[in-house]
N, C-alpha and C positions, 0 to 999 in steps of 0.2 A: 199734121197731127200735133196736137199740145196737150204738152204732160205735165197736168197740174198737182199730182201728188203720190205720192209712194209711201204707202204704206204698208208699214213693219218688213221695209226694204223689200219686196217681195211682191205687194202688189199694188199695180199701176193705175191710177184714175185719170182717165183722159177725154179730151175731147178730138174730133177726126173733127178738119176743114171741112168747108164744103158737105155736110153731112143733111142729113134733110129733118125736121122738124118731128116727132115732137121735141123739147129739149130734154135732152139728154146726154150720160158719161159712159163712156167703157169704158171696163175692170178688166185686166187681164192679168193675168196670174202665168206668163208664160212658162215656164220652168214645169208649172205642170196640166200645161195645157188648156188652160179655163176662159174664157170669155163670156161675158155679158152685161147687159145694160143695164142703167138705172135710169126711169124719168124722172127727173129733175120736179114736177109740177107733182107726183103721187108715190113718187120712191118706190114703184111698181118696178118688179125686176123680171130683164126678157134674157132667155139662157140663149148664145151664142152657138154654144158647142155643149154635146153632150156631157164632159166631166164637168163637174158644180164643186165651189167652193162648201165647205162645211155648213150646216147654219149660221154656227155660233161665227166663223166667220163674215158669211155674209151680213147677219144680222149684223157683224158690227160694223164692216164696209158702208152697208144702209145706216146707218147713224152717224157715221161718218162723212157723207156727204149730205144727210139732214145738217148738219152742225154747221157746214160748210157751203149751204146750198146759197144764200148770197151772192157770197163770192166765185162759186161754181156761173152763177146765173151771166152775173157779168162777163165771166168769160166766156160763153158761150155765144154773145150778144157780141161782144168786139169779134171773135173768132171766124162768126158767119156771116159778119157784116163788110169783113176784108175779104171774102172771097164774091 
């Protein structure tokens, strides 16, 4: 697993090795138990677990990795390419 960013210290944008296609990051927000996905190609978000971030926060975690989706992409591309 690589941990490409934390934001507002709290929550984790990552990528899992070995993970399967489409591309995509998991968010997790462990402290209060949140997980879910973002694909990277539509910024379409898949809920993990049933407690969900806020909108206003997910909306901004989604803008968040829009801004960042380049360099998300790359990583994602070395990360699955070493396993």
């Amino acid at each position: 697993m690589g941990e490409l960013f934390r934001v507002n210290n709290r929550i984790r944008i990552l990528i899992y090795t070995n993970d399967h296609g489409p591309a995509h990051v998991h968010v997790i927000v462990r402290a209060e138990g949140i997980e879910f996905k973002v694909v990277l190609a539509d910024l379409s978000c898949e809920h993990i677990t049933e407690k969900q971030l806020s909108a206003r926060d997910e909306k901004m975690v989604v803008k968040f990795i829009e801004k960042n989706r380049s360099f998300i992409m790359e990583a994602w591309n070395e990360i699955q390419k070493g396993q």
